[in-house]
C-alpha positions as a Markdown table, in Angstrom:
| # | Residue | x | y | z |
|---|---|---|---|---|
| 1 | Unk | 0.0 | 0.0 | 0.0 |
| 2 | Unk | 1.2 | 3.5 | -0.9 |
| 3 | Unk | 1.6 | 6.1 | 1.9 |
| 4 | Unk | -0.1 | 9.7 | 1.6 |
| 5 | Unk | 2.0 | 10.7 | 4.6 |
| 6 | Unk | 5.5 | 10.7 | 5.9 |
| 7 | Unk | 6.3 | 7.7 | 7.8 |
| 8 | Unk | 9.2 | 6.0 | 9.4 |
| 9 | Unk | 10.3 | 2.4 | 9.0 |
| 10 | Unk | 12.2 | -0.4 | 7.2 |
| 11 | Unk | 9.4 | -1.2 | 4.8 |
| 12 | Unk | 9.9 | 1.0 | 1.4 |
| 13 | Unk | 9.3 | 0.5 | -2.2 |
| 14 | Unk | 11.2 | 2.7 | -4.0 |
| 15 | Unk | 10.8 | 3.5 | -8.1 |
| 16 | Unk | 9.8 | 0.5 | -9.0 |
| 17 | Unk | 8.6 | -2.8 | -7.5 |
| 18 | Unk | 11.1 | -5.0 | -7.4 |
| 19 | Unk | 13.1 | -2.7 | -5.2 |
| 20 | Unk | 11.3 | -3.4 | -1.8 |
| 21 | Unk | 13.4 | -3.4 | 1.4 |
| 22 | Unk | 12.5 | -5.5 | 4.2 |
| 23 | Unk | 15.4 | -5.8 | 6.5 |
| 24 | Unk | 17.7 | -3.3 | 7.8 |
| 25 | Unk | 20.5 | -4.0 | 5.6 |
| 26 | Unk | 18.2 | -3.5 | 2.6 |
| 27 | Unk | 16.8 | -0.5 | 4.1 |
| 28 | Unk | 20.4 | 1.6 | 4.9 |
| 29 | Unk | 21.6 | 0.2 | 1.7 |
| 30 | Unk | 18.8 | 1.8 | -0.1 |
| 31 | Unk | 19.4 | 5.4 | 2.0 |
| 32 | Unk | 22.6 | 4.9 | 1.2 |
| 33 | Unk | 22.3 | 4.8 | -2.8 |
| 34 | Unk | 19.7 | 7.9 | -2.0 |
| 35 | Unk | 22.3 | 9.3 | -0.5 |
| 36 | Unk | 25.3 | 9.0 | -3.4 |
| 37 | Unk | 22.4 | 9.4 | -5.9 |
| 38 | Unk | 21.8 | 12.5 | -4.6 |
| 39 | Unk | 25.5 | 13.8 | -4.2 |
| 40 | Unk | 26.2 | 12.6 | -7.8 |
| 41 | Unk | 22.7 | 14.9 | -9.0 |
| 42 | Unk | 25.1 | 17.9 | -7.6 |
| 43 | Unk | 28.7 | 16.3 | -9.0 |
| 44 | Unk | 26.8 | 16.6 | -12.8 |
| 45 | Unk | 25.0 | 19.9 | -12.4 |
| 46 | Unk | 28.3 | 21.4 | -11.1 |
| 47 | Unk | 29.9 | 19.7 | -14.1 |
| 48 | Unk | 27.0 | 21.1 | -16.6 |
| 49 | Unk | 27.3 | 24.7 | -15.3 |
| 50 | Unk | 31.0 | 24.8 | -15.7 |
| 51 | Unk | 31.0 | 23.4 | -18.8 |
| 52 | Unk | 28.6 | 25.6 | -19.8 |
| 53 | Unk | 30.5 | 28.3 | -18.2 |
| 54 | Unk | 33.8 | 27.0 | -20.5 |
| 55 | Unk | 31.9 | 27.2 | -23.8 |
| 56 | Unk | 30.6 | 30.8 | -23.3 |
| 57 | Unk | 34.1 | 31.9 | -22.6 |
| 58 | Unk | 35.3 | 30.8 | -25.9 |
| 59 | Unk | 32.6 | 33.5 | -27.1 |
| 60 | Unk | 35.6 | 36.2 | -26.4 |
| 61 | Unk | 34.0 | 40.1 | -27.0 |
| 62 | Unk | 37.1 | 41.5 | -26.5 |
| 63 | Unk | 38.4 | 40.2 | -30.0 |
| 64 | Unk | 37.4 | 42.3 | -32.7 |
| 65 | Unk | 35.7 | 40.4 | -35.5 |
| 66 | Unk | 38.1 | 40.8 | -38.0 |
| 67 | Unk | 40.4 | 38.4 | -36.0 |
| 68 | Unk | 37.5 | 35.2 | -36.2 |
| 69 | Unk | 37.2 | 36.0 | -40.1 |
| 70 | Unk | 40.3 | 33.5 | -40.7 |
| 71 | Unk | 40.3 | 30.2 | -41.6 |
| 72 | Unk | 39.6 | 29.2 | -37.7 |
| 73 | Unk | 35.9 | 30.5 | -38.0 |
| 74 | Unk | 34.7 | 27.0 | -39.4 |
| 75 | Unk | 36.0 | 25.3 | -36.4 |
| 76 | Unk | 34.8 | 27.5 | -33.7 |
| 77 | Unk | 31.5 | 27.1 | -35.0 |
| 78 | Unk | 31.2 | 23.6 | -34.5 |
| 79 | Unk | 33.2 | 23.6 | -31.8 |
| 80 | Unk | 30.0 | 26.2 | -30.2 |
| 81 | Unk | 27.4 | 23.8 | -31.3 |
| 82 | Unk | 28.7 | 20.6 | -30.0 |
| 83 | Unk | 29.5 | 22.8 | -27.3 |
| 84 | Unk | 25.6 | 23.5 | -27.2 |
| 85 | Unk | 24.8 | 20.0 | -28.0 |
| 86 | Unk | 26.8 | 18.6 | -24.9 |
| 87 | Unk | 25.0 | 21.2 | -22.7 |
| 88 | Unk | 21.8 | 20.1 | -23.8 |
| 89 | Unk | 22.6 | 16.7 | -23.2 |
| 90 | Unk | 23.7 | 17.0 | -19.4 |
| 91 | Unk | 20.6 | 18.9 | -18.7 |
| 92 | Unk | 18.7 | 15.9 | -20.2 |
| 93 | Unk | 21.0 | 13.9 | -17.6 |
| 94 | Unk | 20.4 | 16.2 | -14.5 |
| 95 | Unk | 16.5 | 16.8 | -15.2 |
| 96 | Unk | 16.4 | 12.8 | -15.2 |
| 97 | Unk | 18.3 | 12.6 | -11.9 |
| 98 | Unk | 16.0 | 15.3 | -10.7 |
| 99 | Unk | 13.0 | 13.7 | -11.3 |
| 100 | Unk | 13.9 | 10.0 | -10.1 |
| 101 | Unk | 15.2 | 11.6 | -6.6 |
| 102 | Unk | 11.6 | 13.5 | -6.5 |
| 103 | Unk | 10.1 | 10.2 | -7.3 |
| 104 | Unk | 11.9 | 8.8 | -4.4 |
| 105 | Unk | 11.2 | 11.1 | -2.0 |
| 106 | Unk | 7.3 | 10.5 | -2.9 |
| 107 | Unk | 8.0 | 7.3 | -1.3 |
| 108 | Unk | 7.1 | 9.4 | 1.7 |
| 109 | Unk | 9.8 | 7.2 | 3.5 |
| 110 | Unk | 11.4 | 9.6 | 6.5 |
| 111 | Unk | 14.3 | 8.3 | 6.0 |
| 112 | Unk | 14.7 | 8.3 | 2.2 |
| 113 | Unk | 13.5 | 12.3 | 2.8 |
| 114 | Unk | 16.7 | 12.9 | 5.0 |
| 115 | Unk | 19.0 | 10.5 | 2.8 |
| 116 | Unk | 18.0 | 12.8 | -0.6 |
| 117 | Unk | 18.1 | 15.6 | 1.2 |
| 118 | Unk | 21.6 | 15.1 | 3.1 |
| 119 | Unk | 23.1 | 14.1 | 0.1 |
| 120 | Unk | 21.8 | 17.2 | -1.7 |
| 121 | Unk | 23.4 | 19.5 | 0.7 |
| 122 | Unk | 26.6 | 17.4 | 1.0 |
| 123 | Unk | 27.1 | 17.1 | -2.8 |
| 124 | Unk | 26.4 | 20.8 | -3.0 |
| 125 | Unk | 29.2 | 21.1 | -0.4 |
| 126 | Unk | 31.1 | 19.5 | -1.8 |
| 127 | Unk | 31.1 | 20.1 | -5.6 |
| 128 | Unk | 29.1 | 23.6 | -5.8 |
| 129 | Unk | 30.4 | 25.7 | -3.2 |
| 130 | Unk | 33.1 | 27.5 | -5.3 |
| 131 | Unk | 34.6 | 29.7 | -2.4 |
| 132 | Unk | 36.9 | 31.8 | -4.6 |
| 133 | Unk | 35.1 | 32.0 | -8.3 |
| 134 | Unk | 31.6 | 32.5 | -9.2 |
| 135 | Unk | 30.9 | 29.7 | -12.0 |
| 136 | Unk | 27.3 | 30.9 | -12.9 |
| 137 | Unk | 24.2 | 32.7 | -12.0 |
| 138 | Unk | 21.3 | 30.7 | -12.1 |
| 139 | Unk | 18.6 | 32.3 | -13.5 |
| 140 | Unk | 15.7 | 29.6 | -12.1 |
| 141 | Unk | 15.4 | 28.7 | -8.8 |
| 142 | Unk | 13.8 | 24.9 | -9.6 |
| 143 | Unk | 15.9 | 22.1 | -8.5 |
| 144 | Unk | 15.8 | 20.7 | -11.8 |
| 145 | Unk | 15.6 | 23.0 | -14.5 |
């Protein structure tokens, strides 16, 4: 039976049916691959925005367009829509992540809650908290957009 509120215990089924914990082990197990699930979400989206960071700097203004008129033009070109390409496809990545760990938390599972949200905060931590450079401002607020 699904829950419709949050509740604490061993018993989860998480995503899909066949992963059902019924023993302790099962269950920490399971928080823990919320946990590095999580951590990894941050680990890509920290990768996305910096590579996405990386591509827009190639876009130099301070060159005067004379300069990009030689036979390197081509080349930058393509190397701005792979560029775009790859960017689309880790945001295709991180929305996925996004929405499994949502799905997850609708176990309504206490303990999966805390596991996806440690690991969120921990991965952010870790990966995302750029002390001495500012990568990118984020423009949307949504966890997974």
């Amino acid at each position: 039976m699904m829950h419709m509120t949050l509740y604490w215990g061993k018993d989860v089924t998480l995503l899909i049916d066949s992963w059902k914990t019924d023993s302790w082990l099962g269950y920490f197990l399971t928080l823990l691959a919320c946990f590095i699930f999580s951590s990894f979400y941050q680990y890509m989206e920290d990768r996305r925005l910096r590579f996405r960071s990386l591509s827009s700097s190639n876009n130099n203004p301070s060159q005067p367009p004379s300069s990009a008129a030689g036979p390197a033009a081509p080349l930058l070109s393509k190397y701005r829509r792979s560029a775009k390409f790859a960017t689309a496809f880790l945001f295709g990545i991180n929305s996925a992540i996004g929405y499994l760990l949502m799905l997850a938390v609708m176990s309504f599972n206490g303990g999966v809650f805390l596991a996806i949200v440690l690991g969120l905060a921990v991965g952010y931590l870790l990966f995302r908290c750029a002390d001495e450079e500012t990568l990118v401002v984020v423009e949307n607020v949504c966890a997974c957009a």
